[in-house]
N, C-alpha and C positions, 0 to 999 in steps of 0.2 A: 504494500500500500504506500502510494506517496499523496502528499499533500501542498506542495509549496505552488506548483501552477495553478490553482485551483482555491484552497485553502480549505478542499473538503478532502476525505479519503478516497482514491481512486485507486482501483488496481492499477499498476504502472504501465500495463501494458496498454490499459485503455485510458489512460489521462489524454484529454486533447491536446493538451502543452507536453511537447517532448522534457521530459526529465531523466537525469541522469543519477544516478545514487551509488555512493558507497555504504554498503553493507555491514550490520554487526560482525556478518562473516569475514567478511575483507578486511576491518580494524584488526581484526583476531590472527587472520593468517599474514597479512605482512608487520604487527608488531607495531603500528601508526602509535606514535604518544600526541602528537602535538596536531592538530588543523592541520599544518603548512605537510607534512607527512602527510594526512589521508588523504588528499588534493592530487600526489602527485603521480599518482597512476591514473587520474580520469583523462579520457581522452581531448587531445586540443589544448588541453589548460598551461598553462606557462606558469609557472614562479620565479618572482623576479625580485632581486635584491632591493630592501629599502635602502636609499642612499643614507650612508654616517650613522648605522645600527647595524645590528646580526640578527635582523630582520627579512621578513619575505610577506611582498603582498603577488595579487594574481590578478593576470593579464588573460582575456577571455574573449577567444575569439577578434583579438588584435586591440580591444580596447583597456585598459590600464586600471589599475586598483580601484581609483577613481569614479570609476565608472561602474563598477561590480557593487551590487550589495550584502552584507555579510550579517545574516542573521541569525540568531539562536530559538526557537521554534517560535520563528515568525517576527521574533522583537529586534531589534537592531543594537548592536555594541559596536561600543565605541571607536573613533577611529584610532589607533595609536598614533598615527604621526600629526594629529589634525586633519588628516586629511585619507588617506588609506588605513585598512587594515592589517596590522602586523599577523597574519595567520599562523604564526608560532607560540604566541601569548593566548591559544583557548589549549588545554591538555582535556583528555579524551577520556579518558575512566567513566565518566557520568553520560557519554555518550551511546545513543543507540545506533543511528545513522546520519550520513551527511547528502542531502538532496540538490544539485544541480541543476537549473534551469537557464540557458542560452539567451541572448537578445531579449529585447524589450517586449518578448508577446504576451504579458499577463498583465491587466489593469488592476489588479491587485498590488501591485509596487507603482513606488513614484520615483522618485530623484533619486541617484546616486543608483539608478538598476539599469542604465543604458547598453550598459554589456552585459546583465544577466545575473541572478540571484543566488546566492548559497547559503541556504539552509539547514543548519545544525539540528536535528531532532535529538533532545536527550531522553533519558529510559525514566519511563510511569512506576513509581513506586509499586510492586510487586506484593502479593500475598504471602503470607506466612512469614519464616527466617530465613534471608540468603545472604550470601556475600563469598567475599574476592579477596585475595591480597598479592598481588604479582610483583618481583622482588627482579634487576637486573644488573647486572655489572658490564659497565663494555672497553676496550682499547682500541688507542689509533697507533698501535706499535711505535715507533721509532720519533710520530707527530705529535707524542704527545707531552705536553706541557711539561712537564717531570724529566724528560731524555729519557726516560724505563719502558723497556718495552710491554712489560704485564703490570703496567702500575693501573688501578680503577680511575680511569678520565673521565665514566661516563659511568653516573648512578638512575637508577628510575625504581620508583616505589610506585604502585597504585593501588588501592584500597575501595572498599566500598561496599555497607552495608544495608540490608534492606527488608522490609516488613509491613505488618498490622492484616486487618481485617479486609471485607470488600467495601465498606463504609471508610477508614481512615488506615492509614498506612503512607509510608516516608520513607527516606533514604539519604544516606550521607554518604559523597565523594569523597574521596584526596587523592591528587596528586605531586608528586615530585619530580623532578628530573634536573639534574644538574651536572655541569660539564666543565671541566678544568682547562677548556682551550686547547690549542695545538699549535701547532706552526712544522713549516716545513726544515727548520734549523732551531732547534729549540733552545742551543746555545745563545740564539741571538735576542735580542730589547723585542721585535715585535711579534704579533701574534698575530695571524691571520684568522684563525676561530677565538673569537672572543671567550671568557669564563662567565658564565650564567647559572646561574639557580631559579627556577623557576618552581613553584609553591599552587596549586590552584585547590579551594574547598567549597563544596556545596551543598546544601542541605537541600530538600524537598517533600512537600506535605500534599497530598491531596485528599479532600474528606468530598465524598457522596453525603452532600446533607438533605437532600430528598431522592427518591427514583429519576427526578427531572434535574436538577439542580447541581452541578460536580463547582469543586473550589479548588485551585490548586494558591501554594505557593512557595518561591526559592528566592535563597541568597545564597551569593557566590563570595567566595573574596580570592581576588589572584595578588601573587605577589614576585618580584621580578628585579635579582641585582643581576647589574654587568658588568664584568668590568673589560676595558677595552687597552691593548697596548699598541703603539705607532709613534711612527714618526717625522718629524717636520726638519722640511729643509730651508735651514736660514744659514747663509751661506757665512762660512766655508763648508758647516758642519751639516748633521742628522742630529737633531734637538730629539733626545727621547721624550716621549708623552704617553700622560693614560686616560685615562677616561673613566668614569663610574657614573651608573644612572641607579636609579632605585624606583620602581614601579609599582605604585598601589592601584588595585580597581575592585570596588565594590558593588555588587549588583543585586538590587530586589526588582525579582516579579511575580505579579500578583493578577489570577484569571479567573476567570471564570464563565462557564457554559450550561444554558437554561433551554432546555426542549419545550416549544409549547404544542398544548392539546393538538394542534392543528397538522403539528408537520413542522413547522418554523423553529430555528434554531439559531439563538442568539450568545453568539461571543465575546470576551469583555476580557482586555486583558492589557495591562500595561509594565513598565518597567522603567528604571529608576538607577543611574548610574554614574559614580564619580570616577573618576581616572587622574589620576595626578603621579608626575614624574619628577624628579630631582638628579641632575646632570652634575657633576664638576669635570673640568678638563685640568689638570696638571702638566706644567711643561718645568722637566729637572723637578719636580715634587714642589715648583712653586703652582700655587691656583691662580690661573686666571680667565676661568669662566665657570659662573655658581649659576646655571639657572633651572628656575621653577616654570614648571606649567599646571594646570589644573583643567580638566573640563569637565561639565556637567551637563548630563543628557536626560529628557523625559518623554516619557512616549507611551502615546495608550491607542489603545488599537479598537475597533468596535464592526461588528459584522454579524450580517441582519443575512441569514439562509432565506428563502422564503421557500413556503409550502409550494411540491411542483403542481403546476397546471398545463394539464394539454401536452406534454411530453416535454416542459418547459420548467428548468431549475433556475430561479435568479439572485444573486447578490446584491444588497446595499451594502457600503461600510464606509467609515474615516476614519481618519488620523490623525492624530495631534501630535506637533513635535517642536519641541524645544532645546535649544542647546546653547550654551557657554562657554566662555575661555578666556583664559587668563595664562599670560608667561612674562617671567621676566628674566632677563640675563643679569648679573651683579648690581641688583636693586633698581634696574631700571626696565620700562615693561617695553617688549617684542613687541607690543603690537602699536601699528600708528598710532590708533587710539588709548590714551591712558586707561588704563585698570579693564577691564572684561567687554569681551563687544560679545553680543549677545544675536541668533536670530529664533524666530519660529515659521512654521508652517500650518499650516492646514489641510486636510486634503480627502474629497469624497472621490468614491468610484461604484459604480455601478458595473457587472458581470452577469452577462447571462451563460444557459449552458441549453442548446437548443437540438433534442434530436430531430434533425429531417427525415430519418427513416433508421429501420434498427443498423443499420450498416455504417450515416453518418451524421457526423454529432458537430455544430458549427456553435464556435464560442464568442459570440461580441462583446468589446468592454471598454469604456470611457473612463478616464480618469480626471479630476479637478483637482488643482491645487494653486491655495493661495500662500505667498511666499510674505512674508513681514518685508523682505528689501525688494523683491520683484516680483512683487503684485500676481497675475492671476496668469494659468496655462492649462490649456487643453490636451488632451493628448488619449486618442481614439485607438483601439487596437482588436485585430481582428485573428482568431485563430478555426483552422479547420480539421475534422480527423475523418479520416472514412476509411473503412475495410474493403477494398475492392474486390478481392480473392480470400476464398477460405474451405480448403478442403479435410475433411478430419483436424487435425496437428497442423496442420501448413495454411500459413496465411499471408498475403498482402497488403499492408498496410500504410495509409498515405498521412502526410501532415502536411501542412502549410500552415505560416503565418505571417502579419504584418503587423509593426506597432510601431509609433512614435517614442522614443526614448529624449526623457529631459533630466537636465541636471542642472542645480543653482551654482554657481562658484561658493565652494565650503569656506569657512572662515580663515584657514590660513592663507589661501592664494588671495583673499581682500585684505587681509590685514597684519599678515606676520610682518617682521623685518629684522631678518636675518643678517646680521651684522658678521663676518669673517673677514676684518680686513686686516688681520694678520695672517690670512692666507691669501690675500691679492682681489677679496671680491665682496659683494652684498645681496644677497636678495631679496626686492622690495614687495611684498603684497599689492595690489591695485584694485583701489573700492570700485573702478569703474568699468569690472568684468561684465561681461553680458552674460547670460546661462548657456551653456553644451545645448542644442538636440540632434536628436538623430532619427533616422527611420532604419526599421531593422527589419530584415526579409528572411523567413527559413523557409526550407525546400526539403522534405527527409520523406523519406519510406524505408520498411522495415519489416525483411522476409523472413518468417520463421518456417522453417522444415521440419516437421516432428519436433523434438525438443533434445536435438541434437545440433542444429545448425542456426543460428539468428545474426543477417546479416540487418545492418542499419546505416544508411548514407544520409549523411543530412547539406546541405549547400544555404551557404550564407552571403549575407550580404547586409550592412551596415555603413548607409552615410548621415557623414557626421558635420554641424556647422557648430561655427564658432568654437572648434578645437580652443581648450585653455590647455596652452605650453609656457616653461619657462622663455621666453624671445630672447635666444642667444647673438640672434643676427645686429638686433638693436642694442646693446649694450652701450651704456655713454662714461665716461671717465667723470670720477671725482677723487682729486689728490692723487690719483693714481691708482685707483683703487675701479675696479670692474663692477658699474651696477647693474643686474638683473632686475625683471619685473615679468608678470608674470602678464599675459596677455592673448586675446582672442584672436590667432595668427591665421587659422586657416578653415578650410574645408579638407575634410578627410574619408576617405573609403578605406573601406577593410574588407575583405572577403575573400571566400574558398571553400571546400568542401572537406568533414571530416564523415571517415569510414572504419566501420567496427564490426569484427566478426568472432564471434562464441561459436566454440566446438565443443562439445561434450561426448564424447563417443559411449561414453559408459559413466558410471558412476565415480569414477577414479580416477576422473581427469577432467579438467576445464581448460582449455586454453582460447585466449581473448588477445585477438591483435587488433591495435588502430594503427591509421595514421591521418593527419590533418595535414593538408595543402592549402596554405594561405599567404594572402600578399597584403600589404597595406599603402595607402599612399595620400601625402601631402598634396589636395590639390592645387593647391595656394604654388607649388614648388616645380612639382612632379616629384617629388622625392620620396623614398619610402620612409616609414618613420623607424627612427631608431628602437634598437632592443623587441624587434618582433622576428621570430627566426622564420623563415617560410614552409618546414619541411617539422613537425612532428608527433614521433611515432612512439608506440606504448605496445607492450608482449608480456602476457601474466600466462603463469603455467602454473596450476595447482595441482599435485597429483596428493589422492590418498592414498600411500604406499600399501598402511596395512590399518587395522580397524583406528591403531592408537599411534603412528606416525602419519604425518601431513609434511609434506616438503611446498614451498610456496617460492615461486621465480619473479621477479616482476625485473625488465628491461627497460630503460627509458632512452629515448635519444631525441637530441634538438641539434639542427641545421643550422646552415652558416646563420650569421645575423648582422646587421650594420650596428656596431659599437656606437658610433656618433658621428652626427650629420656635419658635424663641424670639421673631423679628422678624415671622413669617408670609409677610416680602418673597418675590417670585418672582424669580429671573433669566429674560431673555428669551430665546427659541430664537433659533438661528444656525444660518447653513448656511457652510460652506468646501468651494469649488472647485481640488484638486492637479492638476498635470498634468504631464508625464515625457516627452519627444520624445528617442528613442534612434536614433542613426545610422551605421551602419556604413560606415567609410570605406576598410576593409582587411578580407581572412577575419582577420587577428588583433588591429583595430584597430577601437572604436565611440566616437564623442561622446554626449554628454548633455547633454539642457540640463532640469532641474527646474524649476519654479514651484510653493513653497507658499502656499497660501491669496490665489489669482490677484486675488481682490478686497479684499485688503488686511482682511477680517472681521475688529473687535477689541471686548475688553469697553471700553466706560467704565469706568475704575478709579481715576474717583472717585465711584460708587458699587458701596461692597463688597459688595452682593449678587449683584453680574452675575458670573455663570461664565462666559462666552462665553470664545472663543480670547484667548490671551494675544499670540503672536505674530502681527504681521501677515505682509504678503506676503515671503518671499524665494524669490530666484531665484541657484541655480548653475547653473553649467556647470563639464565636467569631461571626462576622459578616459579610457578603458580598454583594457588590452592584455593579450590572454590567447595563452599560448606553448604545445604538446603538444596540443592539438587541446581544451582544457581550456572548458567552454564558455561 
C-alpha cells in the first residue's frame, strides 16, 4: 500500500501517481541507517554533496534539493541548510518505509515539490510486547582516523521498543551512529570524512478513542556534533583549521483521523519544529567565526475524503505554514534584515479520483496558495492511469501526467549574507527573487509477466522559468573581494527516460536493474547545468541462499558530469559495489556483516573537479536481537 500521491491507501500497483518505495525489506537487506543511504539505490535519484558540511541532499530527475520535498508521513522537516534537506540527519530505526513520487503530478503538494516528493512513513505502534536492539562495528582499514587498520571508526546502535492494547499502544526509537573520520593519509592535518555522532529519539502514542475516532502523537529529538579538519591557503603557507557544529532539532506531531456515518473521512494533523545549529571555525586553534542559527517551523495539514459518488472519490484540504530564522556570525546577524525574517503561506487544493470505466481511472487536481511575500498562485495538475492489457498474471499498464510545479524563493537565497572574505568572496541573498515554476510531463507504462518479470519505462520532461542560481557570471568587486547574489538567470529543461526491470525467477532471487538517460539544459545559455551526470544506473541482487542466510548486492554507477560551468572541467563516472550477508543464528538472533564500496572506488581530491565517492571501502559486522515475534 502507498499513500503519498494520493494521500489515501492505494495498492501500488494501482495508484494513478506512479510511486516508487523503498521497503521494510530493502532497509533490512542493505543495512540503510540514515535517509541519504535508503535513497540511494532508487532509480534516477542522485545524491549530491551539500556545499561546507558532510552532508547530502537529492537531485530528482535533474532538478536540485530545492526543488524536492522531504516529508515525514506527510508533514514537512526542516531544511538543514535553510534551504535543502540534509538527508543524513533522519536515522531509520522508527522507520517503516520510504515513498517516492516524481515531478509535480499531485495537487496534494505545493512549493518546494517541483521535482517530486519523499515521503518517510514511520511504523504504527504495534500490539502486544516487541522490540529490537541491533549493535554494529565497522573499519575503513588503512583511512581510518586512528592509522589502525581494525580500530572501530564506525559505531551504530538501534533500539526500539513497542506495545499496548488495540485501543492504546506506543513505541520508542533510538538511534546512534557515529564515525571517527578518515582520510586518505591519516598522518596528515586534514580529513576528508569528517567525525560525526549522530543521536536520533522518538516516542509515539496512538489511542482509538472511539470505533471512528484514532489520535496519534510523536516527539523526536535529533542531535548532531561534527567536527571538520582543513585547510586554508594564505600564502606562503597551509593554515590548519577545524571546524565544529553542534545540531539540535526537536519535533512534535500531533493527528488525528474521524470517519463519518457517511463515508467521509477527515484528517487533522500538524507538526511543530525547532532546528538550531552552533558553528565555530578555528584557524591554528584561534576562533574566528562563532555562528548561531535557529529556525522554526509550523504546519498543520487538514483533508476532507469525501463520501464516493457515481464512481467518483474527491478531496478538499489546506495548509498552513509558517517558518522563521535567525543567524548570526560573531554577534552580528547573517541576514540583511536584523534579528529573524519570518514568512507564511496558505494553501487549499482540491483532488479528485474519477473512474471512467473499471480499466481507467483519471485524477484532476488544483492547487491555491497564498504566499505572505508573493501573494496568490494557481497551479492545475492532471494525472491518468488505464490498464490497457490484462491476461491472467500479465498486464499493460499506462500512466500519464501533467502538472504545474511552483516554488517561493526560501528564506536564505532572500536574505542570508554570507560573509567569506577571508576566503576571496560573499554571498548576498536578494529580496527581489521572483518564484521557480515549472511544468512537468510523465510518460510511463508498466509490463508485468506472471510475477516473475515487471518491466517499467517512464519519460520525462520538466520546464523550468525563472531558475534561482547563485549568478557566477555577474559577480562585481568590492575591496577585492568577489560578491555573489543569488538570482532569476534562466529558463531550464531537464528531461529523459528512466527504465527498471524485476526478475524473480523463483523465490531465491530478485534481481532489479535500472538505468536513467537524462540531459539538462540552461536555456538562457544553451549550456547544460552543472553537477547532473547524464547516464545513471542501479543493479540489486538479493538471493536467499538458504532458509536463514540472505546475501544482498546493490551496484550503483553515475556518468561523466560537468563539475562547473565556469571551468567547463568534467568529473569522471564511477561505479561502487555494497554488499550485506545476513545470518540467522537463533529464531530471535541474526549476524551481519556489511561491505561499502567493496572496491575501495574514490575521487582524487587533488583535483576539485572529481565528484566521485568520497569514502572508500568499509566493512562492519554487527549483531541483532529481536524479542515478541517482532520481525
Amino acid at each position: 500500500m502507498v499513500v503519498t500521491g494520493t494521500r489515501t491507501e492505494k495498492a501500488r500497483d494501482e495508484a494513478p501517481v506512479r510511486t516508487e518505495v523503498v521497503s521494510t525489506e530493502e532497509l533490512r537487506a542493505t543495512g540503510a541507517q540514515t535517509l541519504k543511504e535508503a535513497l540511494a539505490n532508487i532509480n534516477g535519484l542522485q545524491l549530491q554533496e551539500l556545499h561546507g558540511k558532510s552532508g547530502y541532499s537529492l537531485v530528482m530527475q535533474g532538478l536540485a534539493g530545492d526543488q524536492v520535498l522531504v516529508l515525514i508521513d506527510g508533514l514537512p522537516i526542516s531544511a538543514s541548510t535553510g534551504s535543502s534537506v540534509d538527508l543524513s540527519q533522519y536515522l531509520l530505526s522508527d522507520v517503516e518505509r520510504v515513498e517516492v513520487v516524481k515531478g509535480a503530478a499531485s495537487a496534494q503538494y505545493g512549493s518546494a515539490a517541483m521535482g517530486g516528493v519523499v515521503n518517510v512513513i514511520t511504523r504504527r505502534p504495534a500490539t502486544g510486547v516487541q522490540g529490537a536492539i541491533q549493535m554494529g562495528v565497522g573499519t575503513r582499514g588503512r583511512q581510518n582516523d586512528s592509522g589502525k587498520r581494525m580500530s572501530a571508526a564506525v559505531k551504530q546502535l538501534q533500539a526500539h521498543v513497542q506495545g499496548g492494547t488495540e485501543n492504546l499502544r506506543g513505541r520508542l526509537a533510538y538511534d546512534r551512529l557515529s564515525d571517527q573520520g578518515f582520510s586518505p593519509d591519516p598522518s596528515g592535518w586534514t580529513r576528508q570524512g569528517d567525525r560525526i555522532r549522530r543521536e536520533q529519539a522518538t516516542g509515539r502514542v496512538f489511542w482509538q478513542a472511539t470505533a471512528q475516532t484514532g489520535l496519534s502523537a510523536e516527539f523526536g529529538r535529533y542531535e548532531e556534533h561534527d567536527l571538520q579538519r582543513f585547510t586554508t591557503f594564505v600564502p606562503p603557507v597551509r593554515v590548519p583549521q577545524h571546524k565544529t557544529e553542534d545540531i539540535g532539532r526537536n519535533r512534535l506531531a500531533l493527528g488525528g483521523r474521524h470517519r463519518f456515518g457517511q463515508g467521509a473521512v477527515l484528517d487533522v494533523r500538524g507538526v511543530n519544529e525547532d532546528y538550531k545549529t552552533h558553528s565555530q571555525t578555528l584557524s591554528n586553534g584561534v576562533r574566528t567565526i562563532d555562528r548561531h542559527s535557529q529556525q522554526r517551523m509550523n504546519h498543520l495539514s487538514l483533508q476532507l475524503d469525501l463520501p464516493p459518488v457515481q464512481d467518483q472519490q474527491w478531496q478538499v484540504g489546506a495548509d498552513l505554514h509558517r517558518e522563521a530564522l535567525a543567524q548570526t556570525q560573531n554577534g552580528k546577524s547573517e541576514l540583511q534584515a536584523d534579528g529573524k525574517v519570518r514568512r507564511h503561506n496558505q494553501e487549499l487544493f482540491l483532488q479528485g479520483d474519477l473512474f471512467l470505466t473499471p480499466a481507467w481511472e483519471l485524477v484532476p487536481g488544483v492547487r491555491w496558495q497564498d504566499d505572505s511575500d508573493f501573494g496568490q498562485h494557481w497551479a492545475p495538475k492532471l494525472a491518468v492511469r488505464g490498464r490497457v492489457w490484462q491476461q491472467a498474471d500479465d498486464s499493460l499498464t499506462l500512466r500519464a501526467s501533467v502538472g504545474q510545479g511552483y516554488r517561493v524563493p526560501n528564506l536564505k537565497e532572500r536574505h542570508y549574507l554570507f560573509d567569506h572574505s577571508a576566503l576571496g568572496y560573499k554571498v548576498v541573498g536578494n529580496p527581489d527573487l521572483n518564484p521557480e515554476s515549472s511544468t512537468s510531463f510523465q510518460l510511463g507504462a508498466v509490463l508485468a509477466l506472471g510475477r516473475q518479470w515487471t518491466v517499467d519505462v517512464n519519460a520525462y520532461l520538466n520546464r523550468v522559468k525563472d531558475l534561482i542560481e547563485t549568478d557566477r557570471d555577474n559577480a562585481r568587486e568590492e575591496n577585492g573581494i568577489s560578491v555573489y547574489t543569488y538570482d532569476n538567470v534562466a529558463r531550464a529543461r531537464t528531461h529523459g527516460v528512466e527504465t527498471d526491470i524485476v526478475w524473480q525467477p523463483d523465490a531465491r532471487w530478485r534481481i532489479d536493474a535500472g538505468l536513467t538517460l537524462g540531459r539538462t539544459r540552461d536555456l538562457a545559455t544553451g549550456r547544460e547545468i552543472a553537477q547532473r551526470p547524464r547516464r545513471i544506473a542501479r543493479l540489486g541482487v538479493d538471493w536467499q541462499a538458504t532458509e536463514t542466510t540472505q546475501l544482498t548486492v546493490r551496484v550503483r554507477h553515475q556518468g561523466s558530469e560537468l563539475s562547473d560551468t565556469a571551468s567547463n572541467l568534467r568529473s569522471d563516472p564511477w561505479t561502487v559495489v555494497d554488499l550485506n550477508l545476513q545470518q540467522g543464528l537463533t529464531p530471535d538472533l541474526s549476524a551481519f556483516l556489511r561491505v561499502d564500496n567493496l572496491f575501495g572506488k574514490q575521487r582524487d581530491f587533488s583535483q576539485t573537479h572529481q565528484l566521485g565517492p568520497i569514502s572508500g571501502r568499509m566493512v562492519m559486522v554487527g549483531l541483532r536481537y529481536g524479542f515478541g515475534g517482532n520481525e
